[in-house]
C-alpha positions, 0 to 999 in steps of 0.5 A, spaced: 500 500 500 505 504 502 509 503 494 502 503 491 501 511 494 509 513 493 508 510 486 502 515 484 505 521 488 511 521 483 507 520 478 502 526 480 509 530 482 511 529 474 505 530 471 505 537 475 512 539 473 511 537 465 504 541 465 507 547 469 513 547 463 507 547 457 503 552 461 509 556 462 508 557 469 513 553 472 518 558 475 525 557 476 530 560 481 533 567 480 537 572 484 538 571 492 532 575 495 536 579 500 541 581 495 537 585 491 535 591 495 528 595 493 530 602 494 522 604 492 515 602 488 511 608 485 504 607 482 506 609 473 500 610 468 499 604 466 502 604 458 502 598 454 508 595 453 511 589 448 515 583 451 522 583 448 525 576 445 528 573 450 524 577 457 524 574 463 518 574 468 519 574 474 514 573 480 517 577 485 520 584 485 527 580 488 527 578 482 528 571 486 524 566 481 523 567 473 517 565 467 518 564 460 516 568 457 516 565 450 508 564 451 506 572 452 510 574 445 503 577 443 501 579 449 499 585 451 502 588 457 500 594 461 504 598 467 502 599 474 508 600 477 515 601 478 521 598 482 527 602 484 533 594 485 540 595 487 542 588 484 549 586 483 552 594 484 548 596 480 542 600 479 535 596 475 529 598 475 523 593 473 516 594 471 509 591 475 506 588 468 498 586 468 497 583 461 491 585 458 486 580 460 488 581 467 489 573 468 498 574 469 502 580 473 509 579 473 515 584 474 520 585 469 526 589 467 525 596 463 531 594 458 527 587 456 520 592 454 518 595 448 512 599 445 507 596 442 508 599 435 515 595 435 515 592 429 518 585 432 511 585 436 506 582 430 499 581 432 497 582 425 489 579 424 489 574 420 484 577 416 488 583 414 492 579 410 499 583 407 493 587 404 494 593 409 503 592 408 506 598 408 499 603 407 501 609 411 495 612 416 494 619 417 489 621 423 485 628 425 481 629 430 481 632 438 484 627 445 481 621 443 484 618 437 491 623 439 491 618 446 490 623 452 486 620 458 483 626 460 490 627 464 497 623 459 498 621 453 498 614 452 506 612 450 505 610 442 499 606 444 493 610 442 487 607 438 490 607 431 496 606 433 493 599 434 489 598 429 495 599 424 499 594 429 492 589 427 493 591 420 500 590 420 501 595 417 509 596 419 509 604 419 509 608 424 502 612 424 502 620 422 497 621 428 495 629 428 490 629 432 491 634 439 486 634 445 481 640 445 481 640 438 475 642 434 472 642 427 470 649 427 476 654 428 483 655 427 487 656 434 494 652 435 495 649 442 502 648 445 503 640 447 510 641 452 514 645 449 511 644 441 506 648 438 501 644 434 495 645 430 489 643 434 483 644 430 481 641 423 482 646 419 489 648 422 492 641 422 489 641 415 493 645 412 499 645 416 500 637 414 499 639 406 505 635 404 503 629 409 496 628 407 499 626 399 502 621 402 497 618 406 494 611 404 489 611 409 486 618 414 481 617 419 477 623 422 475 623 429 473 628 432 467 633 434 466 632 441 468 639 442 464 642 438 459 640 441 462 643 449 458 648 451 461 656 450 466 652 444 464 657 439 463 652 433 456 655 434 450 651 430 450 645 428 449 647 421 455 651 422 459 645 424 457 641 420 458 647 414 466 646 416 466 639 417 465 639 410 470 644 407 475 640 411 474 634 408 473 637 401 480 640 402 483 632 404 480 629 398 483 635 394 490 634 396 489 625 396 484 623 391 486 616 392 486 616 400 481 613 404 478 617 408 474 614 415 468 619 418 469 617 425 463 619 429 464 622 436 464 615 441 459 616 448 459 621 452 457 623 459 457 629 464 459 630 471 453 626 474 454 620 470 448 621 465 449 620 458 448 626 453 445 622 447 439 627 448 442 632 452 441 638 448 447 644 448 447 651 449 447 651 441 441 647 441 443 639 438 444 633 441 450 629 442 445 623 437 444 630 432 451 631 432 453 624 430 447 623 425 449 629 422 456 628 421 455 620 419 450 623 413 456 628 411 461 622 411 456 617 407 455 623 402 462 624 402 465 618 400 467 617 406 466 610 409 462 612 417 465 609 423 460 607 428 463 604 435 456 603 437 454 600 432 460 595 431 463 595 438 457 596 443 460 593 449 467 597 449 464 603 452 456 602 456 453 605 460 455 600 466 462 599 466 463 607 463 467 608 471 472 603 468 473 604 460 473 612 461 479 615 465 475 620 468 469 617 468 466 622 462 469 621 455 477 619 455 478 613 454 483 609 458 489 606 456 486 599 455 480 601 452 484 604 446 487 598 445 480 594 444 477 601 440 484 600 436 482 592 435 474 593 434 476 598 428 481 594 425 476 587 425 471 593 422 476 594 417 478 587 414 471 584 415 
C-alpha cells in the first residue's frame, strides 16, 4: 500500500512539473532575495508595453524566481508600477506588468520592454492579410484618437496606433490629432514645449505635404464642438466646416481613404449620458453624430460607428472603468480594444 501511494505521488509530482513547463508557469530560481535591495515602488500610468525576445518574468520584485516568457510574445502588457533594485552594484529598475486580460502580473526589467508599435511585436489579424503592408495612416481629430486620458498621453499606444499594429501595417502612424481640438476654428495649442495645430482646419493645412502621402486618414473628432461656450456655434455651422475640411483632404489625396469617425459616448459630471442632452447651441450629442455620419456617407467617406460595431467597449455600466475620468477619455486599455474593434471593422 505504502509503494502503491509513493508510486502515484511521483507520478502526480511529474505530471505537475511537465504541465507547469507547457503552461509556462513553472518558475525557476533567480537572484538571492536579500541581495537585491528595493530602494522604492511608485504607482506609473499604466502604458502598454511589448515583451522583448528573450524577457524574463519574474514573480517577485527580488527578482528571486523567473517565467518564460516565450508564451506572452503577443501579449499585451500594461504598467502599474515601478521598482527602484540595487542588484549586483548596480542600479535596475523593473516594471509591475498586468497583461491585458488581467489573468498574469509579473515584474520585469525596463531594458527587456518595448512599445507596442515595435515592429518585432506582430499581432497582425489574420484577416488583414499583407493587404494593409506598408499603407501609411494619417489621423485628425481632438484627445481621443491623439491618446490623452483626460490627464497623459498614452506612450505610442493610442487607438490607431493599434489598429495599424492589427493591420500590420509596419509604419509608424502620422497621428495629428491634439486634445481640445475642434472642427470649427483655427487656434494652435502648445503640447510641452511644441506648438501644434489643434483644430481641423489648422492641422489641415499645416500637414499639406503629409496628407499626399497618406494611404489611409481617419477623422475623429467633434466632441468639442459640441462643449458648451466652444464657439463652433450651430450645428449647421459645424457641420458647414466639417465639410470644407474634408473637401480640402480629398483635394490634396484623391486616392486616400478617408474614415468619418463619429464622436464615441459621452457623459457629464453626474454620470448621465448626453445622447439627448441638448447644448447651449441647441443639438444633441445623437444630432451631432447623425449629422456628421450623413456628411461622411455623402462624402465618400466610409462612417465609423463604435456603437454600432463595438457596443460593449464603452456602456453605460462599466463607463467608471473604460473612461479615465469617468466622462469621455478613454483609458489606456480601452484604446487598445477601440484600436482592435476598428481594425476587425476594417478587414471584415
Amino acid at each position: 500500500m505504502i509503494n502503491f501511494f509513493n508510486k502515484h505521488i511521483k507520478l502526480f509530482f511529474a505530471a505537475f512539473v511537465v504541465a507547469s513547463v507547457s503552461f509556462g508557469i513553472y518558475s525557476h530560481p533567480t537572484a538571492d532575495k536579500a541581495s537585491v535591495q528595493v530602494e522604492y515602488i511608485t504607482q506609473t500610468h499604466p502604458h502598454a508595453f511589448a515583451l522583448k525576445k528573450n524577457a524574463k518574468l519574474y514573480t517577485d520584485v527580488h527578482l528571486g524566481k523567473s517565467v518564460s516568457a516565450k508564451q506572452f510574445m503577443k501579449t499585451a502588457w500594461y504598467r502599474s508600477q515601478a521598482a527602484k533594485l540595487i542588484y549586483g552594484g548596480k542600479t535596475k529598475v523593473v516594471y509591475r506588468l498586468t497583461s491585458a486580460n488581467q489573468k498574469y502580473k509579473f515584474w520585469v526589467l525596463n531594458s527587456q520592454v518595448t512599445n507596442i508599435t515595435s515592429k518585432s511585436y506582430n499581432v497582425k489579424l489574420a484577416q488583414a492579410g499583407n493587404q494593409y503592408s506598408g499603407k501609411k495612416i494619417g489621423v485628425f481629430g481632438d484627445s481621443i484618437p491623439a491618446g490623452w486620458d483626460g490627464y497623459h498621453f498614452y506612450l505610442n499606444s493610442s487607438y490607431p496606433d493599434w489598429t495599424a499594429k492589427y493591420l500590420g501595417t509596419n509604419t509608424k502612424v502620422e497621428n495629428f490629432a491634439c486634445p481640445s481640438g475642434r472642427i470649427v476654428g483655427h487656434r494652435y495649442a502648445y503640447l510641452g514645449t511644441t506648438l501644434v495645430p489643434q483644430d481641423l482646419s489648422a492641422a489641415i493645412r499645416a500637414h499639406k505635404s503629409d496628407i499626399k502621402k497618406m494611404n489611409i486618414i481617419f477623422v475623429h473628432i467633434g466632441t468639442n464642438d459640441y462643449t458648451n461656450y466652444s464657439g463652433s456655434g450651430s450645428l449647421q455651422n459645424v457641420m458647414r466646416h466639417l465639410r470644407y475640411n474634408i473637401k480640402l483632404i480629398k483635394k490634396l489625396n484623391p486616392s486616400a481613404k478617408i474614415y468619418g469617425i463619429l464622436p464615441i459616448s459621452r457623459y457629464d459630471a453626474n454620470g448621465m449620458n448626453r445622447n439627448n442632452m441638448a447644448d447651449m447651441y441647441g443639438y444633441t450629442f445623437h444630432d451631432l453624430r447623425a449629422a456628421e455620419a450623413k456628411l461622411y456617407k455623402s462624402m465618400g467617406a466610409t462612417v465609423i460607428n463604435f456603437q454600432q460595431f463595438a457596443p460593449n467597449v464603452i456602456t453605460d455600466t462599466n463607463k467608471d472603468v473604460t473612461l479615465k475620468d469617468h466622462e469621455i477619455h478613454p483609458t489606456a486599455q480601452t484604446a487598445q480594444k477601440l484600436g482592435y474593434a476598428l481594425a476587425k471593422e476594417i478587414v471584415k
